[in-house]
PDB file of N, CA, C and O in Angstrom:
ATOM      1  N   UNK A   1      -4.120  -7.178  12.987  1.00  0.00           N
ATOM      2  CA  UNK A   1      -3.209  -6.451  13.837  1.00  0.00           C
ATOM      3  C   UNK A   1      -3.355  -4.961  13.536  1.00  0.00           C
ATOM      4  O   UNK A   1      -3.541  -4.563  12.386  1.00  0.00           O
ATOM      5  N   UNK A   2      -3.252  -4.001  14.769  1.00  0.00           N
ATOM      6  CA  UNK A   2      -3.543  -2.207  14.283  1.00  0.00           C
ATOM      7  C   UNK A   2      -2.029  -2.254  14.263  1.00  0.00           C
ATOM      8  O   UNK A   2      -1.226  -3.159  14.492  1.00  0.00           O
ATOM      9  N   UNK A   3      -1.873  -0.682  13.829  1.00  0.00           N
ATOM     10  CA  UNK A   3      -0.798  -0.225  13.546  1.00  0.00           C
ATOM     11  C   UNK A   3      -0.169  -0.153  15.253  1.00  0.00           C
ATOM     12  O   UNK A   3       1.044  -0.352  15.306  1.00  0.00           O
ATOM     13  N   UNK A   4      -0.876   0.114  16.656  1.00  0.00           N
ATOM     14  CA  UNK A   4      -0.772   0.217  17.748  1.00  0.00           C
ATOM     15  C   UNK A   4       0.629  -1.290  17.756  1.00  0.00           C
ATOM     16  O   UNK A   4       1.851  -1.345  17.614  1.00  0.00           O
ATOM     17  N   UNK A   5      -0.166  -1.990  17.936  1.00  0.00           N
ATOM     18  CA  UNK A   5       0.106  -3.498  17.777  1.00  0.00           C
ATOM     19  C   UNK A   5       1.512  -4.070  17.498  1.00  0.00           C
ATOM     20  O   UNK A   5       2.400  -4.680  18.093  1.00  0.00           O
ATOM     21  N   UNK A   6       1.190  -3.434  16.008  1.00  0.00           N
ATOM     22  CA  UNK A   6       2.377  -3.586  15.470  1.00  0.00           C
ATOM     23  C   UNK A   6       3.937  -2.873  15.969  1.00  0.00           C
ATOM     24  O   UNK A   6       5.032  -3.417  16.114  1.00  0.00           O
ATOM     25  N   UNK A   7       3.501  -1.405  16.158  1.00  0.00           N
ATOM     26  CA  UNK A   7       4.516  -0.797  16.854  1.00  0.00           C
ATOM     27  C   UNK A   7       4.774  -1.238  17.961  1.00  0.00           C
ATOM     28  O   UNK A   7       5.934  -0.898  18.193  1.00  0.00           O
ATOM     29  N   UNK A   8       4.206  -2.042  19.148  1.00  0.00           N
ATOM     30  CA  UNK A   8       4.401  -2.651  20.267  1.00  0.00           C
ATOM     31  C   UNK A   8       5.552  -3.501  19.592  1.00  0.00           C
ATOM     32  O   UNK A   8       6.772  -3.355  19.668  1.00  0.00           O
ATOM     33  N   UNK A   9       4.749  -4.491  18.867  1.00  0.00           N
ATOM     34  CA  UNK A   9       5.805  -5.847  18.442  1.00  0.00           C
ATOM     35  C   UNK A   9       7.157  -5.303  17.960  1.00  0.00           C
ATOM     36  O   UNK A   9       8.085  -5.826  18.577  1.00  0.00           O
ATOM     37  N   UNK A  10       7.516  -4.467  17.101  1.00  0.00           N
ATOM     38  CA  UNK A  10       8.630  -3.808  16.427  1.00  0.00           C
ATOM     39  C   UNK A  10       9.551  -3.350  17.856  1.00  0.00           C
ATOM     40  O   UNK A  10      10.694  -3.750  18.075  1.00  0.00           O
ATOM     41  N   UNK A  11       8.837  -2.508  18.672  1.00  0.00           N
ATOM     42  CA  UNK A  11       9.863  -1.880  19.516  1.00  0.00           C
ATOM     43  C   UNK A  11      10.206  -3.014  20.557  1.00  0.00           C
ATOM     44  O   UNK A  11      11.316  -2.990  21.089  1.00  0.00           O
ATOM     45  N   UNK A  12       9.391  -3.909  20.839  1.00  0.00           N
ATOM     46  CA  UNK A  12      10.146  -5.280  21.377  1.00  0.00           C
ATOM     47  C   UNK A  12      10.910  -5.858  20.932  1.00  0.00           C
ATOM     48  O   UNK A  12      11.881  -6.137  21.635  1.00  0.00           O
ATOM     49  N   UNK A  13      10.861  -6.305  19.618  1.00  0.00           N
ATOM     50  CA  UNK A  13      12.074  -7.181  18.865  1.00  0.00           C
ATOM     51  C   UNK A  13      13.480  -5.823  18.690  1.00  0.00           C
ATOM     52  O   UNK A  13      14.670  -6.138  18.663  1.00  0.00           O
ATOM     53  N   UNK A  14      13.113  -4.744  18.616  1.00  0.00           N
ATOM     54  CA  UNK A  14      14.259  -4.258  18.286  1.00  0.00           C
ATOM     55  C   UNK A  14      15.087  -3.315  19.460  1.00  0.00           C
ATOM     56  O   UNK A  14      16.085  -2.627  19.251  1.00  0.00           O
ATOM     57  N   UNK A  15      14.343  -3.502  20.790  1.00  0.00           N
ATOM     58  CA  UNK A  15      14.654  -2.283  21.746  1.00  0.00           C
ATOM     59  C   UNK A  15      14.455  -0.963  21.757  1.00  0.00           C
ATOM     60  O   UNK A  15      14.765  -0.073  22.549  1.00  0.00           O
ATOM     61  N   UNK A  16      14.012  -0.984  20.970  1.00  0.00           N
ATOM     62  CA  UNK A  16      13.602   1.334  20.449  1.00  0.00           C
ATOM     63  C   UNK A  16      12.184   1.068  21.319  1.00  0.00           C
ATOM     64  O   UNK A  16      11.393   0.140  21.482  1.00  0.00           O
ATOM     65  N   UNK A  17      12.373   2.615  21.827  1.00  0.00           N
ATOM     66  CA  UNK A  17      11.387   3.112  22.420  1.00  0.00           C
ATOM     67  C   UNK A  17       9.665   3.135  21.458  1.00  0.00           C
ATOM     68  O   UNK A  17       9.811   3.280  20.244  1.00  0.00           O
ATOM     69  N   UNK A  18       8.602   3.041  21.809  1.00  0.00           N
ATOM     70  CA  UNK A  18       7.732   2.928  21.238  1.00  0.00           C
ATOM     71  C   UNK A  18       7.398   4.110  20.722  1.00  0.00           C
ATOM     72  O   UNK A  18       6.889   4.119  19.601  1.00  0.00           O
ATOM     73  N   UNK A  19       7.600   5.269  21.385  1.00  0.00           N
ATOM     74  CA  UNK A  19       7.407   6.915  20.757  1.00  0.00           C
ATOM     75  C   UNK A  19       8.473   6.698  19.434  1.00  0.00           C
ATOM     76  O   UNK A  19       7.917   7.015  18.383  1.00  0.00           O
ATOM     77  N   UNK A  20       9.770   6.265  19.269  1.00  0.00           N
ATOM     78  CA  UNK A  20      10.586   6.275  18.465  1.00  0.00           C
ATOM     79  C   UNK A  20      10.128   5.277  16.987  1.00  0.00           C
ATOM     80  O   UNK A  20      10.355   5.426  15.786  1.00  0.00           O
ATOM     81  N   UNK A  21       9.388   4.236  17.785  1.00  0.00           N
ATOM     82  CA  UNK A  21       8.765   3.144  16.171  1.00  0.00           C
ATOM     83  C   UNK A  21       8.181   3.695  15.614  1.00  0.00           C
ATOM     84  O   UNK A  21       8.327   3.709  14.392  1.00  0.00           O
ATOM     85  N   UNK A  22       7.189   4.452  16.266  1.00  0.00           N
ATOM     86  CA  UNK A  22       5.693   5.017  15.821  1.00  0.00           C
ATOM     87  C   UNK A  22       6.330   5.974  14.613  1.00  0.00           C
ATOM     88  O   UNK A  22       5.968   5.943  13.437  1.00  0.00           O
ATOM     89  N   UNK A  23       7.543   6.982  15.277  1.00  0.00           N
ATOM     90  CA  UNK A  23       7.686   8.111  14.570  1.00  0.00           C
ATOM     91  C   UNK A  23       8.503   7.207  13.436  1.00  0.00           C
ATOM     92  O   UNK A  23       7.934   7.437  12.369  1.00  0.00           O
ATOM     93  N   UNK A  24       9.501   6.358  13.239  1.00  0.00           N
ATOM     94  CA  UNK A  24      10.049   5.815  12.087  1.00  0.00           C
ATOM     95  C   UNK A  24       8.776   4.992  11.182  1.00  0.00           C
ATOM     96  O   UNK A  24       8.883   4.987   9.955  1.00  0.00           O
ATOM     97  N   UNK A  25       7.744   4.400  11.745  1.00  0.00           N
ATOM     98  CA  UNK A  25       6.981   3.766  11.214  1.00  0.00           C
ATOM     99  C   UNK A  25       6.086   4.722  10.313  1.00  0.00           C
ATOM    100  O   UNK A  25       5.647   4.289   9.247  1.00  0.00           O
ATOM    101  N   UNK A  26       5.809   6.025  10.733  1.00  0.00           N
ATOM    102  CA  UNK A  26       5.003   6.770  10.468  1.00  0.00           C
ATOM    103  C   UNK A  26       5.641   7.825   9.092  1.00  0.00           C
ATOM    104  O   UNK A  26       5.153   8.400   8.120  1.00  0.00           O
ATOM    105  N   UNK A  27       6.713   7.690   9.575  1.00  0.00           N
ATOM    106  CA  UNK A  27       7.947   8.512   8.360  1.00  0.00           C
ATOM    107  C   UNK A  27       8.095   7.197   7.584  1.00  0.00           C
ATOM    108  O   UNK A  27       6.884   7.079   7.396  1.00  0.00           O
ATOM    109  N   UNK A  28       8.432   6.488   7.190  1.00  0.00           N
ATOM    110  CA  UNK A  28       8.658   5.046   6.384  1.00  0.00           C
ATOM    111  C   UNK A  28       6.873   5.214   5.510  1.00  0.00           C
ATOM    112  O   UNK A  28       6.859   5.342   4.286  1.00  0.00           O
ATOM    113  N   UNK A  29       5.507   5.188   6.316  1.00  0.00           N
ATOM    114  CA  UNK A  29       4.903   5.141   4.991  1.00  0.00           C
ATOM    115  C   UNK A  29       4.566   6.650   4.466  1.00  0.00           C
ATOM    116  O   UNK A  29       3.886   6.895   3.469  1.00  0.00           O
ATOM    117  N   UNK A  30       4.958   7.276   5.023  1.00  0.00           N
ATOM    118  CA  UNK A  30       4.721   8.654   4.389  1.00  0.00           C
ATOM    119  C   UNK A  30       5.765   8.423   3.367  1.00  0.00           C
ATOM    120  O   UNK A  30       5.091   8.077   2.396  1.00  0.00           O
ATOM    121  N   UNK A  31       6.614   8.412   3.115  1.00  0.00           N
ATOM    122  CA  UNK A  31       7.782   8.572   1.930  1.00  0.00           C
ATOM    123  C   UNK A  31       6.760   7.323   0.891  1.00  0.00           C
ATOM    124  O   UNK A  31       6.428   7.666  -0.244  1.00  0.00           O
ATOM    125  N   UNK A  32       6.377   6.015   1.399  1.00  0.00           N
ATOM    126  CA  UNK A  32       6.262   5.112   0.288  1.00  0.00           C
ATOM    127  C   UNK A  32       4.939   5.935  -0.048  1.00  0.00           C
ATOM    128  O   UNK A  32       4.801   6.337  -1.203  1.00  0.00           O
ATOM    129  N   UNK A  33       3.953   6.205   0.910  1.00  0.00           N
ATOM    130  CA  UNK A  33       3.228   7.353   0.125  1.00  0.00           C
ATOM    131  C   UNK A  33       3.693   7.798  -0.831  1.00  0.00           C
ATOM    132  O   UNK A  33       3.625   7.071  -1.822  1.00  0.00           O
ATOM    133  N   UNK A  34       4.111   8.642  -0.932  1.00  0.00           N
ATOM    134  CA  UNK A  34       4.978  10.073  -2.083  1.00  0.00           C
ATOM    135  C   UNK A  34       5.560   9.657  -2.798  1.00  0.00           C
ATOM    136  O   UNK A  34       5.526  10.042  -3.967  1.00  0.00           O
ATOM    137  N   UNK A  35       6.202   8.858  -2.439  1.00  0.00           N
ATOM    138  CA  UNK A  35       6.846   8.350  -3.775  1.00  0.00           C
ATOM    139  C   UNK A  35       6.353   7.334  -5.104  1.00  0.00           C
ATOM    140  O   UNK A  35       6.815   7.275  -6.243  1.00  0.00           O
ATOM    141  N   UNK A  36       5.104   6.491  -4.396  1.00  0.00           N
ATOM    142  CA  UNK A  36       4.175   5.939  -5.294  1.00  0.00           C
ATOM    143  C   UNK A  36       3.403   7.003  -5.950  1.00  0.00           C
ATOM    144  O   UNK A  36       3.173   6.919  -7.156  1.00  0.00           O
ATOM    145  N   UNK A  37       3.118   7.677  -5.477  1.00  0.00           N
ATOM    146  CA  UNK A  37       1.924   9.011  -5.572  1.00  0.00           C
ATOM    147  C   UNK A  37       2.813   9.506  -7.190  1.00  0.00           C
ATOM    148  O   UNK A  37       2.392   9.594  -8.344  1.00  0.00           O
ATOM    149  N   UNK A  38       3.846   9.687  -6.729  1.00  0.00           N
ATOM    150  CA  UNK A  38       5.192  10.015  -8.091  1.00  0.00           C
ATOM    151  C   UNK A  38       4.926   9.006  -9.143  1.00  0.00           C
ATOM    152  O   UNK A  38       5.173   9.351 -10.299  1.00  0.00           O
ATOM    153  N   UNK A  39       4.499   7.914  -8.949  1.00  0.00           N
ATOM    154  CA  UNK A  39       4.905   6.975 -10.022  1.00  0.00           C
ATOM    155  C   UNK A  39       6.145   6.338 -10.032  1.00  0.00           C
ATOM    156  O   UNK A  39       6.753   5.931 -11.022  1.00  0.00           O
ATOM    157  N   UNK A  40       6.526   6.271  -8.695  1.00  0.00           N
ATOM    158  CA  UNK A  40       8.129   5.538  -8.608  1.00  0.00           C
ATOM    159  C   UNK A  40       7.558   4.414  -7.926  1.00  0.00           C
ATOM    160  O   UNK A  40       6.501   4.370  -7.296  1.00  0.00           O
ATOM    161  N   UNK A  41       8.480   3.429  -8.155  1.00  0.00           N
ATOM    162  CA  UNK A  41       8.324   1.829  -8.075  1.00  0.00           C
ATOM    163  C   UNK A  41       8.826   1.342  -6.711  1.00  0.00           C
ATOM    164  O   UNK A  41      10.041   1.157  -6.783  1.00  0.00           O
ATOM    165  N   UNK A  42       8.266   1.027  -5.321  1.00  0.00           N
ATOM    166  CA  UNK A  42       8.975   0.933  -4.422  1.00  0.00           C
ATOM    167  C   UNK A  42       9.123  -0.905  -4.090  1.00  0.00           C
ATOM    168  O   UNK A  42       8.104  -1.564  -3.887  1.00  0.00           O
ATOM    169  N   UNK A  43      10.541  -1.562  -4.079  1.00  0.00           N
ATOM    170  CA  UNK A  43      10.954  -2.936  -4.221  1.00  0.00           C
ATOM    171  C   UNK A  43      11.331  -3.058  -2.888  1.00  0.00           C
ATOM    172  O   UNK A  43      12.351  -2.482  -2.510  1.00  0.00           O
ATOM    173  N   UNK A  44      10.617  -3.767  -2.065  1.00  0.00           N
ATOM    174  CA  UNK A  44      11.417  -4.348  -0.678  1.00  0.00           C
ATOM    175  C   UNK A  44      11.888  -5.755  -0.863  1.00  0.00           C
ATOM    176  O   UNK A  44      11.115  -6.683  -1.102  1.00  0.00           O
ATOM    177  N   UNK A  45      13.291  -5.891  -0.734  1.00  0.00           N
ATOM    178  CA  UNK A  45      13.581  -7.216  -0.823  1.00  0.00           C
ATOM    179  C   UNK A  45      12.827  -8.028   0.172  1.00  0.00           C
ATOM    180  O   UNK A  45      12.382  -7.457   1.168  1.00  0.00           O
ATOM    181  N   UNK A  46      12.628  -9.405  -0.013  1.00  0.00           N
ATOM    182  CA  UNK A  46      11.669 -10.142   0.710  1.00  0.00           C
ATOM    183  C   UNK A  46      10.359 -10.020   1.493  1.00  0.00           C
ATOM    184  O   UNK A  46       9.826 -10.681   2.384  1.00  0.00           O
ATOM    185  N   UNK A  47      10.044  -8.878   0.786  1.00  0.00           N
ATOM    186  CA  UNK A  47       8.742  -8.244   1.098  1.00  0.00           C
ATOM    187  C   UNK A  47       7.945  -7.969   0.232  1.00  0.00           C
ATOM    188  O   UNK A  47       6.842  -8.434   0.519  1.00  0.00           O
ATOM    189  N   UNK A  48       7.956  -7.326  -0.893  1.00  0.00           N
ATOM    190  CA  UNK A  48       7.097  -6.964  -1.862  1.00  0.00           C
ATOM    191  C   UNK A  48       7.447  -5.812  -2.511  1.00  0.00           C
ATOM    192  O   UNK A  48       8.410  -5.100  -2.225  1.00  0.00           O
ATOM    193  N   UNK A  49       6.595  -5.626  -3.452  1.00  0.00           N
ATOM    194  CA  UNK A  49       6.515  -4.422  -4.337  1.00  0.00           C
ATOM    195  C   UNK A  49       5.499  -3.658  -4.383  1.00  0.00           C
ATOM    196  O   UNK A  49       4.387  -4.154  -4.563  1.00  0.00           O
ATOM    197  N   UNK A  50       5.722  -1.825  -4.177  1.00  0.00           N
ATOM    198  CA  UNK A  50       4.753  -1.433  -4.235  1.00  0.00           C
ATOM    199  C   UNK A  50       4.709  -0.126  -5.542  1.00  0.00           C
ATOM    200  O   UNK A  50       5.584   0.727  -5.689  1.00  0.00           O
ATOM    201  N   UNK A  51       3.236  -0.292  -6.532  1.00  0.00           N
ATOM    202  CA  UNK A  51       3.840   0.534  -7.456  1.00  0.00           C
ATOM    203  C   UNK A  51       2.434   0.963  -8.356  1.00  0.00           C
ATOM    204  O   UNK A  51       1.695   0.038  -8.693  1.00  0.00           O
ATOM    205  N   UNK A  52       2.155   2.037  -8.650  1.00  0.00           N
ATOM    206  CA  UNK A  52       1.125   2.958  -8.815  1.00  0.00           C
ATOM    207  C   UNK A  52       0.679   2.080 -10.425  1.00  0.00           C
ATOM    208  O   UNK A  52       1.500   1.538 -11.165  1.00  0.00           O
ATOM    209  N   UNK A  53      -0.168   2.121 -10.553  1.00  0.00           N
ATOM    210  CA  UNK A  53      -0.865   1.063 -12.204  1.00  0.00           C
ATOM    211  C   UNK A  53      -2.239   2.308 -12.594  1.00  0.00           C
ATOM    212  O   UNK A  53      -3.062   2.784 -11.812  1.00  0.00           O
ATOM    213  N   UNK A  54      -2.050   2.584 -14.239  1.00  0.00           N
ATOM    214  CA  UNK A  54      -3.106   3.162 -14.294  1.00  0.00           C
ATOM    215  C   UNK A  54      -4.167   1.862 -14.989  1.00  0.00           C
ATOM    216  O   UNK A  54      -3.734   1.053 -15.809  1.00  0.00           O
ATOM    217  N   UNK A  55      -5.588   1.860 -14.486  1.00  0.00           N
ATOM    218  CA  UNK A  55      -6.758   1.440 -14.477  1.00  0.00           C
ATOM    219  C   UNK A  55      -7.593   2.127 -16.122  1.00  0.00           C
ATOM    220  O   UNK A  55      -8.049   3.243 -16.365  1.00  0.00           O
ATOM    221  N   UNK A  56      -7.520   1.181 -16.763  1.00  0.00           N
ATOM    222  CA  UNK A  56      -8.456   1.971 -17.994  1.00  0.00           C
ATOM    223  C   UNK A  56      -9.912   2.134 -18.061  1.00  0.00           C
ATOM    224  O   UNK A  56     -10.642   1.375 -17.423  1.00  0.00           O
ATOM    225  N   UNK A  57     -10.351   3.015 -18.746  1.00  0.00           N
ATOM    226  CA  UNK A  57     -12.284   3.311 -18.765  1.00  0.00           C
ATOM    227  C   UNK A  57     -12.304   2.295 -19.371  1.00  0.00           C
ATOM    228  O   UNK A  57     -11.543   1.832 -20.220  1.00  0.00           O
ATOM    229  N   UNK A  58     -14.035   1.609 -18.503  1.00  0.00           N
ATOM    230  CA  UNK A  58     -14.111   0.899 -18.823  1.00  0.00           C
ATOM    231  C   UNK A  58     -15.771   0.652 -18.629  1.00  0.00           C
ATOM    232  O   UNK A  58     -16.396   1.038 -17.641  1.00  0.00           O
ATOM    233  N   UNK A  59     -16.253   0.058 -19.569  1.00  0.00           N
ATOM    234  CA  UNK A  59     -18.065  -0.108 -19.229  1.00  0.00           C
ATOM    235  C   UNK A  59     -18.572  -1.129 -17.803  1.00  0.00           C
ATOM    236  O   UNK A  59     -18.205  -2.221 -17.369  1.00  0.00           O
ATOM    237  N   UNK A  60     -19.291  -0.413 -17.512  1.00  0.00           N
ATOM    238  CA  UNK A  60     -19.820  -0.905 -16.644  1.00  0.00           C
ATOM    239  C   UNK A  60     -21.460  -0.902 -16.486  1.00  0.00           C
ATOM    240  O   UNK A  60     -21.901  -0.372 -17.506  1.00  0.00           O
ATOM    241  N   UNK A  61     -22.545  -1.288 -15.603  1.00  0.00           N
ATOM    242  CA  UNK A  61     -23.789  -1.150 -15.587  1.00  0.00           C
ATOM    243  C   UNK A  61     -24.208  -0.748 -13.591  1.00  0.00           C
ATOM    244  O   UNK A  61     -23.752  -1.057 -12.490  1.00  0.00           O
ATOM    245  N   UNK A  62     -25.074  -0.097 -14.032  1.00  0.00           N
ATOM    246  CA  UNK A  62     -25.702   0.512 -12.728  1.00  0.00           C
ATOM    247  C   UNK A  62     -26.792  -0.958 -12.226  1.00  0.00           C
ATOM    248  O   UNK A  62     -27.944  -1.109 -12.633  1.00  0.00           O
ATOM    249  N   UNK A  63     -26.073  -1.894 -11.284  1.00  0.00           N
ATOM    250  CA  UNK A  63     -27.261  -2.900 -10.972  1.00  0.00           C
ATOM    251  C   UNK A  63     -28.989  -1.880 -10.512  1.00  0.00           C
ATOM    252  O   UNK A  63     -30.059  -2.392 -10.842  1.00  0.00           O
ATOM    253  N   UNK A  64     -28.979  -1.145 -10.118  1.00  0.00           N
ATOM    254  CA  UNK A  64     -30.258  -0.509  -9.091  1.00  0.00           C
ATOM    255  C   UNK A  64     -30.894  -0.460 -10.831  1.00  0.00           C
ATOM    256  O   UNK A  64     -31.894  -1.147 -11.037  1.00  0.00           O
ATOM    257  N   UNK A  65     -30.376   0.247 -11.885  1.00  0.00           N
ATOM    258  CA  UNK A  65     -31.175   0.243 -12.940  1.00  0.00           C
ATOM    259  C   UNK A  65     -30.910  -0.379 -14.129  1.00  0.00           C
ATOM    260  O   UNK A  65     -31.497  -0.216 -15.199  1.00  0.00           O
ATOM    261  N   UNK A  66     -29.716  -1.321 -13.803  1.00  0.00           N
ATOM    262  CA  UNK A  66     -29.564  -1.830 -15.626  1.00  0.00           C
ATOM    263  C   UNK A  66     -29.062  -0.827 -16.637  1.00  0.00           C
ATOM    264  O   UNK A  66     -29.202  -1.007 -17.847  1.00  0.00           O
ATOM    265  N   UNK A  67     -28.495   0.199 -16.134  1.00  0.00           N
ATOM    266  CA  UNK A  67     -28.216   0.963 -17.384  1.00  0.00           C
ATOM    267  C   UNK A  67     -26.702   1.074 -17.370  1.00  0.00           C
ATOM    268  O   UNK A  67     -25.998   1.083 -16.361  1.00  0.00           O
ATOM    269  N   UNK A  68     -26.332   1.150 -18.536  1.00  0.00           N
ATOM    270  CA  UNK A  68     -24.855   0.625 -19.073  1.00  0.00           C
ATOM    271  C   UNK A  68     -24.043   2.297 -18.659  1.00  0.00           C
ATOM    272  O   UNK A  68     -24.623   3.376 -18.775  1.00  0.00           O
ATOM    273  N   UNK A  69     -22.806   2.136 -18.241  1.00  0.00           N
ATOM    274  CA  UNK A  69     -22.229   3.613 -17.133  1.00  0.00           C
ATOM    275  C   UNK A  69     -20.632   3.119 -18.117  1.00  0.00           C
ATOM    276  O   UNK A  69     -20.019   2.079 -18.360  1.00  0.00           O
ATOM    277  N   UNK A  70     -20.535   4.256 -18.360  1.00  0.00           N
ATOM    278  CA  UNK A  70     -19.136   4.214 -18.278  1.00  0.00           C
ATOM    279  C   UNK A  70     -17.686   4.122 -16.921  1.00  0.00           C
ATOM    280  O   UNK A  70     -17.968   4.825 -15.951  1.00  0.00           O
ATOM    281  N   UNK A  71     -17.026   3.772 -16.859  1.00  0.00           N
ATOM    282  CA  UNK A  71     -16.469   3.765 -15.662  1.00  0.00           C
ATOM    283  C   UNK A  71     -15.140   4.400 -16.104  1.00  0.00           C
ATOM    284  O   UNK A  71     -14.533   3.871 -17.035  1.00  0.00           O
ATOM    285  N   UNK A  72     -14.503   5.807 -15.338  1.00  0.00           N
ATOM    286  CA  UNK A  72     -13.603   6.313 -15.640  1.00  0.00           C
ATOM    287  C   UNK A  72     -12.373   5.788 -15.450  1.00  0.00           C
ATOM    288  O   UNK A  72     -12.339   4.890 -14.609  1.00  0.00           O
ATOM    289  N   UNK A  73     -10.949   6.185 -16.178  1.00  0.00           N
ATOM    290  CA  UNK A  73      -9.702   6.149 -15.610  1.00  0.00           C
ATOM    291  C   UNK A  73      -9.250   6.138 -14.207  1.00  0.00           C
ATOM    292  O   UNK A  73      -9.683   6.863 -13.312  1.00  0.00           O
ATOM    293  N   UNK A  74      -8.368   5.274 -14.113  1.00  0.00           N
ATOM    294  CA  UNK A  74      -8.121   6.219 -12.620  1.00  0.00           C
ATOM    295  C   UNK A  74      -6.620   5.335 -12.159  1.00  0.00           C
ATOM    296  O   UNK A  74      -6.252   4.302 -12.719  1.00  0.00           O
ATOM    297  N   UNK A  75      -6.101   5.818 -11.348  1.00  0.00           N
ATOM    298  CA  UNK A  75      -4.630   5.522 -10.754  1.00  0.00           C
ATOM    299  C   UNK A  75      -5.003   4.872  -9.856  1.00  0.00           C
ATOM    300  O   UNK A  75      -5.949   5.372  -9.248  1.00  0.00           O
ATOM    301  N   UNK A  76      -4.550   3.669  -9.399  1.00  0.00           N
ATOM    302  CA  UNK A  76      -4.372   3.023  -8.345  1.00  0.00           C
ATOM    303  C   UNK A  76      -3.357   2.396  -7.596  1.00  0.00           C
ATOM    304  O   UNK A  76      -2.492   1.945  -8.347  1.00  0.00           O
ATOM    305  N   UNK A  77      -3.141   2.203  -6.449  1.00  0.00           N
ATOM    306  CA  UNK A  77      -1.774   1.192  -6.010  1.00  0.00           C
ATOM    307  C   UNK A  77      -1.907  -0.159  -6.295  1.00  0.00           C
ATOM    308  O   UNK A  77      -2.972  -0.746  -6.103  1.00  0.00           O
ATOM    309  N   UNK A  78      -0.986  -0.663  -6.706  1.00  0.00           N
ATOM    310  CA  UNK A  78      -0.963  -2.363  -6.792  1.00  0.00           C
ATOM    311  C   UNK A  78      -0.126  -3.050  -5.598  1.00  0.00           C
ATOM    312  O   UNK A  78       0.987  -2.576  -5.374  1.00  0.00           O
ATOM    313  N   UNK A  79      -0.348  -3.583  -5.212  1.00  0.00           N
ATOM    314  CA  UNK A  79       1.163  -4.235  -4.134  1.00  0.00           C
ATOM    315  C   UNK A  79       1.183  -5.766  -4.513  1.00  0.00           C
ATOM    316  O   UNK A  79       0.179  -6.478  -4.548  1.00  0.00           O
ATOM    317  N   UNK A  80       2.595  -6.208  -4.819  1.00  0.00           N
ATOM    318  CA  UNK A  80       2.990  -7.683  -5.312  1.00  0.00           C
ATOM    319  C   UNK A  80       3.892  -8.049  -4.423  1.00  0.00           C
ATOM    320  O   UNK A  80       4.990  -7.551  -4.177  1.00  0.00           O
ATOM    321  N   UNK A  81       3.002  -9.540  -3.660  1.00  0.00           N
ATOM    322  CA  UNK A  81       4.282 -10.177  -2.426  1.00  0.00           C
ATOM    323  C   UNK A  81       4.840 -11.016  -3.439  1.00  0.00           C
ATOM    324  O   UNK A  81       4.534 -11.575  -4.492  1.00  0.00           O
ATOM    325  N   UNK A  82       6.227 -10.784  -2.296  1.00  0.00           N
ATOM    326  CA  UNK A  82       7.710 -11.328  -2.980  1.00  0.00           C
ATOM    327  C   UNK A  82       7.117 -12.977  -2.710  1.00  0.00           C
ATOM    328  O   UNK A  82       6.394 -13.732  -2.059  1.00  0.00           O
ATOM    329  N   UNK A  83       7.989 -12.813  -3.689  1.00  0.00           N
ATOM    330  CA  UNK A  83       8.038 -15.051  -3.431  1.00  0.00           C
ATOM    331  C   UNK A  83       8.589 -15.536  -2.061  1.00  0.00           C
ATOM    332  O   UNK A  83       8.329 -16.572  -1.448  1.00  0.00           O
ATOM    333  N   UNK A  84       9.417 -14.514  -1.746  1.00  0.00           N
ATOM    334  CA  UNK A  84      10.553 -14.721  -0.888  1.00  0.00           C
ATOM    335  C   UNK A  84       9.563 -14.795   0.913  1.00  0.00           C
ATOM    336  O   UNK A  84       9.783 -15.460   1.925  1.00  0.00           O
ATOM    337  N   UNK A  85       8.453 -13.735   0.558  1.00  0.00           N
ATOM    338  CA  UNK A  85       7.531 -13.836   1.576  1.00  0.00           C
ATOM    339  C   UNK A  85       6.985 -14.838   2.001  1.00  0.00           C
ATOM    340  O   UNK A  85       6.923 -15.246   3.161  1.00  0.00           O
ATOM    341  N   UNK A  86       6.468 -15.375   0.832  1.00  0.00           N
ATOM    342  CA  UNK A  86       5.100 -16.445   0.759  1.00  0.00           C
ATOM    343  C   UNK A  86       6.085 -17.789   1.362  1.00  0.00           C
ATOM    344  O   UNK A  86       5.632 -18.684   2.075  1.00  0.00           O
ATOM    345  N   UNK A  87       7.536 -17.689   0.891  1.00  0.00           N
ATOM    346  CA  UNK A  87       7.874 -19.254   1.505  1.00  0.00           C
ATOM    347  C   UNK A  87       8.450 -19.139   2.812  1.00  0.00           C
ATOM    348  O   UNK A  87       8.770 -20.150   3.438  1.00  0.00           O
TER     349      UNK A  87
END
């Protein structure tokens, strides 16, 4: 499903204009943006969790040559579905 899609489906089930989903849909992940970006923990009940994890260096190898690479640090997002989803 695109984000198009989705905003169709949303402004049907809820009556809002589709210019109006787009713009709440579009403000809703900008904040979970920023605020993960922060290192803050974002919990949707019956939806999931979304929340920034740092990744440690770690060895790795270059397949094209076999030679052993270090692989740097780095920040990433994690996202964990709720239980509440899955059933």
């Amino acid at each position: 499903m695109t984000k198009e899609q989705l905003v169709d489906k949303i402004a049907a089930h809820t009556g809002a204009t589709k210019k109006s989903t787009d713009a709440f849909l579009n403000s809703f992940l900008h904040v979970v943006k920023q605020q993960v970006k922060k290192g803050e923990k974002i919990a949707l009940m019956n939806f999931g969790t979304f929340e920034q994890i740092e990744k440690p260096e770690r060895e790795g190898y270059n397949p094209a040559d076999r030679k052993h690479i270090t692989i740097p640090a780095k920040k990433v997002v994690k996202f964990k579905v709720s239980k509440a989803f899955l059933d």
